[in-house]
C-alpha positions in Angstrom: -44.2 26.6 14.2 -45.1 24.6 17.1 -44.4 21.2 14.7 -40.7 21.5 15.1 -38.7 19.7 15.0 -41.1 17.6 13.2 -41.7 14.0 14.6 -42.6 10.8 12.3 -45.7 9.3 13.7 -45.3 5.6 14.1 -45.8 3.2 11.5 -46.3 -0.7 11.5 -43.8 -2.8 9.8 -44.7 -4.5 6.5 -43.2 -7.7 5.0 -41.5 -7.3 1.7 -42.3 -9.5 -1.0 -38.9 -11.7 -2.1 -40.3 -11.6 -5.5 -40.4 -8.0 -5.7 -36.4 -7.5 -5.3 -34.3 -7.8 -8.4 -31.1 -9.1 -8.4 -28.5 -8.1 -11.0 -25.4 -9.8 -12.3 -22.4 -7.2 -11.6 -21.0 -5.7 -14.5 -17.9 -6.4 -16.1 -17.3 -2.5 -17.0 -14.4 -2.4 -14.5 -13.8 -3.1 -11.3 -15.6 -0.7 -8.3 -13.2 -1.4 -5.5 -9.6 -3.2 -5.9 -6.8 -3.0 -3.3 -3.5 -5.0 -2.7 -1.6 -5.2 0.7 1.7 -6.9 0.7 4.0 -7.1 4.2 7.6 -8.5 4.2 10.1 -9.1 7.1 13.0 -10.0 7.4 15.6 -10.3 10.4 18.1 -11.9 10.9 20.1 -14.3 14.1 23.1 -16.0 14.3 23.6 -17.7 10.7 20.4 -17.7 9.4 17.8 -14.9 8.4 14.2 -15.3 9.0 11.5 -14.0 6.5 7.9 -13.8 6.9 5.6 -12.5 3.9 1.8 -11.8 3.6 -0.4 -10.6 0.5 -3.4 -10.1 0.4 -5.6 -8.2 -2.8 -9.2 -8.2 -3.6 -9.4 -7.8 -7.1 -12.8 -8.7 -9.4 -14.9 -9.7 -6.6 -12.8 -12.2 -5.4 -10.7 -11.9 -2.2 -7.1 -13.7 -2.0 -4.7 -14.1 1.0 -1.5 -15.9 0.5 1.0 -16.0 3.7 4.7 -17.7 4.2 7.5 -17.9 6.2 11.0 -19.6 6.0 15.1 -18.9 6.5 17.1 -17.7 4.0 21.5 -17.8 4.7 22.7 -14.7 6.6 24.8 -14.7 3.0 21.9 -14.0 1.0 20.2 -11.4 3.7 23.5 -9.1 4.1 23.3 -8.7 -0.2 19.6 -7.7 0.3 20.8 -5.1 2.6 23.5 -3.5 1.0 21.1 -3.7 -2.1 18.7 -1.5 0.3 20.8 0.7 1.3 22.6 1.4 -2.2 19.4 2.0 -3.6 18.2 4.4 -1.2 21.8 6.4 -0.6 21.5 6.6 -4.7 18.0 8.3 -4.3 18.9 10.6 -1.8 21.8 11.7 -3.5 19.8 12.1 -6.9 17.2 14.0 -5.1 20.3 16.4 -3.6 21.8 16.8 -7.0 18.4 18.4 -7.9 18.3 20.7 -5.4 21.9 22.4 -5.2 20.6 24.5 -8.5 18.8 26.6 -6.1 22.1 27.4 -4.0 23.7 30.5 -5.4 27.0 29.2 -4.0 26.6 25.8 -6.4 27.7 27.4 -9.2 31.3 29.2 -8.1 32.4 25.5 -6.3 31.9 23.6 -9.4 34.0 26.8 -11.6 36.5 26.6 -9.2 37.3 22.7 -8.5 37.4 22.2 -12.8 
């Protein structure tokens, strides 16, 4: 008992023959790791809107950043908003509908408005 915890003795380092490493080709079975990250901004000042974009994915070994920027017309940036907010006031109230069949009251307000 008196070895614990156990304690490596020292050892003196030894050089590692290059020749004794083998290197593979990857595989093309599929891909280990793949990601994509994509970032978009928009805002907007006076008559013009100001957009700024970055992607970025790693996909088949190879890494690929792309970034821009530029103005769109405050025209074209107020239709991307209403288009935002349509869509998501449509998903909420699809995601409502689905819930009102678990109110017991649901049933007797539809009955009695028809």
């Amino acid at each position: 008992m008196n070895k614990y915890p156990a304690k490596l003795e020292k050892r003196a380092l030894r050089r590692v023959d290059p020749d004794a490493v083998v290197r593979e080709a990857a595989s093309d079975a599929g891909p280990f790791l793949s990601f994509r990250y994509s970032y978009v901004e928009i805002s907007a000042l006076g008559r013009t809107a100001h957009v700024k974009s970055r992607k970025t994915r790693y996909e088949n070994g190879k890494l690929t950043s792309e970034a821009f920027e530029g103005e769109v017309d405050r025209s074209a940036y107020d239709r991307m908003v209403s288009d935002a907010q349509k869509y998501f006031l449509d998903q909420a109230n699809l995601f409502l509908r689905s819930l009102t069949a678990f109110f017991p009251s649901a049933g007797k307000r539809r009955s009695e408005s028809d």
